[in-house]
C-alpha positions as CSV (number, residue, x, y, z in Angstrom):
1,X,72.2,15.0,74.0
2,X,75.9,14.9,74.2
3,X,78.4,17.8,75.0
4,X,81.9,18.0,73.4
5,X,84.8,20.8,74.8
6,X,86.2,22.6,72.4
7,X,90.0,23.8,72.5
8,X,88.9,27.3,74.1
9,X,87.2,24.5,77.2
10,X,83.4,26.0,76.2
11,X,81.3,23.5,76.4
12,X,79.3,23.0,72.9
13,X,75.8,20.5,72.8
14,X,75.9,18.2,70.4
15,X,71.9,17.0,69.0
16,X,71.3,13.9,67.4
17,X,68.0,13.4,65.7
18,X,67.0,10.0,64.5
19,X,63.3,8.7,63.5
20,X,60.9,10.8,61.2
21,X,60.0,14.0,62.2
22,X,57.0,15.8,60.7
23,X,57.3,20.0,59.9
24,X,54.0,20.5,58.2
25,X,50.8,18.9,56.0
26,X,49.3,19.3,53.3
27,X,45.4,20.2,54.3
28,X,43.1,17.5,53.6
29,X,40.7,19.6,51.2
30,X,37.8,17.5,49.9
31,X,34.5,18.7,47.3
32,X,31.4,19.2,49.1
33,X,29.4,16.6,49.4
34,X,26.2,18.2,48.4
35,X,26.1,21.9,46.4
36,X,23.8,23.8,44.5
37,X,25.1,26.5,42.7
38,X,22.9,29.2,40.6
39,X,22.7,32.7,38.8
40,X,21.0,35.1,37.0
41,X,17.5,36.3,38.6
42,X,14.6,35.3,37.3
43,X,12.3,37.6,39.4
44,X,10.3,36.3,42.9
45,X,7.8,34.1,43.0
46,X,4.2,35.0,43.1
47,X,2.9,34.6,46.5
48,X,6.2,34.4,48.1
49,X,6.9,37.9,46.7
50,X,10.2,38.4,48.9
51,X,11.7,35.0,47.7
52,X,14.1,35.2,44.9
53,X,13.8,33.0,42.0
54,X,16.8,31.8,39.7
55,X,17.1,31.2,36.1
56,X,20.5,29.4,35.5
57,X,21.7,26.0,37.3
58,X,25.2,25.9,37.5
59,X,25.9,23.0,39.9
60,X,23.1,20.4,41.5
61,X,25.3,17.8,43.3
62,X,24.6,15.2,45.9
63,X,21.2,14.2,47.9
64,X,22.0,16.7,51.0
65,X,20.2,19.9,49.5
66,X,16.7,19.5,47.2
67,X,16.8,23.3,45.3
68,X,13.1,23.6,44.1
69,X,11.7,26.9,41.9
70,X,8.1,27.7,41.8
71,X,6.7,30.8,39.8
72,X,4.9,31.1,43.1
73,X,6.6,30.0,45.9
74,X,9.9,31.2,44.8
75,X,13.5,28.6,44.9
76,X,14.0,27.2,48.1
77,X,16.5,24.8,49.3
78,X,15.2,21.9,51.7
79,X,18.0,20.2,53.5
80,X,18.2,16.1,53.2
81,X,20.7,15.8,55.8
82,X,21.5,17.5,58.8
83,X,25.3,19.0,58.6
84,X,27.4,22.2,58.3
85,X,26.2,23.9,55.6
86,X,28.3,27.0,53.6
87,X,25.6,29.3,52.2
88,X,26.1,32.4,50.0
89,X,23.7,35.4,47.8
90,X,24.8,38.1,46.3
91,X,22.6,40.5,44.5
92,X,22.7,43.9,42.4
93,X,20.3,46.1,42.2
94,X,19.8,49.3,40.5
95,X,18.2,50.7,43.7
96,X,19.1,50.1,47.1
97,X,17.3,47.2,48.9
98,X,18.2,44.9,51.2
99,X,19.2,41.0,51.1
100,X,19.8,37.9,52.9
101,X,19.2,34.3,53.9
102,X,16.3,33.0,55.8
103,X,15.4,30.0,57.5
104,X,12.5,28.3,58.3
105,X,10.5,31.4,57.7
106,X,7.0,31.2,57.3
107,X,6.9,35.6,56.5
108,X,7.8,34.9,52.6
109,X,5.9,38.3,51.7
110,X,7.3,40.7,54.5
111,X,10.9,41.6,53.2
112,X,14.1,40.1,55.4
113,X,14.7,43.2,57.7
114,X,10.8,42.8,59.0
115,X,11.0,38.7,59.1
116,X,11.0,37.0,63.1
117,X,14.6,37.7,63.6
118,X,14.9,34.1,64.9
119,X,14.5,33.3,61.2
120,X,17.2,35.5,59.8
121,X,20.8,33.9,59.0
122,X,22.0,37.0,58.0
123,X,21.3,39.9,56.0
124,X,22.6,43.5,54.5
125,X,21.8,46.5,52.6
126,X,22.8,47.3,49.4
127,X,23.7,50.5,47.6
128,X,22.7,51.5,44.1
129,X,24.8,49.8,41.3
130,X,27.0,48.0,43.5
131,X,26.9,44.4,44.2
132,X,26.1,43.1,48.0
133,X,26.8,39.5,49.0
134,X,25.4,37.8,52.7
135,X,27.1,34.1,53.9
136,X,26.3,31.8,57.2
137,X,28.1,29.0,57.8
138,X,26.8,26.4,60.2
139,X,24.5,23.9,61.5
140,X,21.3,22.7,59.4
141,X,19.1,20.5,60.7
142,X,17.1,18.0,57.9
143,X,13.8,19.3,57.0
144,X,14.9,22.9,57.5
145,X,14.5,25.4,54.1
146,X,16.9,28.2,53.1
147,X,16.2,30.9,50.8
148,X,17.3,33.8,49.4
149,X,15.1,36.5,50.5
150,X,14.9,39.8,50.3
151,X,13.1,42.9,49.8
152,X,11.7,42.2,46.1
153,X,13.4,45.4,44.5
154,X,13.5,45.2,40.9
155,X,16.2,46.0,38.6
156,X,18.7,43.2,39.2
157,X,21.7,43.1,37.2
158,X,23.6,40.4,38.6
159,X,22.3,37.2,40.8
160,X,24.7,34.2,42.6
161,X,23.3,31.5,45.1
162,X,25.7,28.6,46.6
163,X,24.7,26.5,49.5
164,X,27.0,23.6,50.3
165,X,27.1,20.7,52.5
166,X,30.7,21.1,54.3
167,X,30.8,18.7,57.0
């Protein structure tokens, strides 16, 4: 840095920039590598009477996530490859109920809020009419299963399901 005197004899800095400087960047934003996106309710499955079940595929990209639904055992989502997975359900009911996101549970007829907690990746309650949505974000080992699970209230008038493979 150099200083020049000006006629009043106050010292004034002088700054000399030379090379590339970088202000800011543009986020490196990249699609998932895996998702599987769905809608509309199509009940619960038969035996599994707390696991959703889903009419409409929207998206069913990538080997990271198999999305299977069975009349009885309701859709589940078995993870390929372990990674940080985004997950999201909402639900509506007509009635209040509860919903939310299990993992590895083996209680698929005992609705989320009675579950092993150590199964639960999150869950809420819902009020009549209005729509209720539950997300996790994080770790997923392979061979683990998600689902959506709930309390198996009837009366749904609107259904979404994304799980994504993020990292």
């Amino acid at each position: 840095m150099a200083t020049s005197i000006t006629g009043s004899g106050v010292a004034t800095p002088q700054l000399s920039v030379s090379g590339q400087t970088t202000l800011g960047s543009t986020p490196n934003v990249t699609t998932p590598q895996s998702m599987v996106q769905l809608n509309t309710a199509n009940g619960y499955g038969s035996t599994n009477t707390m696991i959703r079940r889903f009419s409409n595929v929207v998206v069913n990209q990538g080997s990271d996530i198999t999305y299977t639904d069975s009349a009885v055992n309701g859709a589940s989502f078995t993870v390929n490859t372990s990674g940080v997975y985004a997950i999201t359900y909402s639900d509506n009911f007509s009635s209040g109920s509860v919903i939310g996101l299990s993992l590895n549970a083996n209680q698929l007829s005992a609705a989320i809020m009675y579950i092993n907690a150590a199964n639960i990746l999150n869950l809420a309650a819902t009020t009549p009419g209005n729509s209720q949505s539950v997300s996790w974000v994080g770790y997923v080992a392979a061979g683990s299963v998600v689902r959506a699970h709930d309390a198996g209230t009837a009366g749904t008038l609107y259904t979404f399901f994304t799980m994504a493979r993020v990292a």
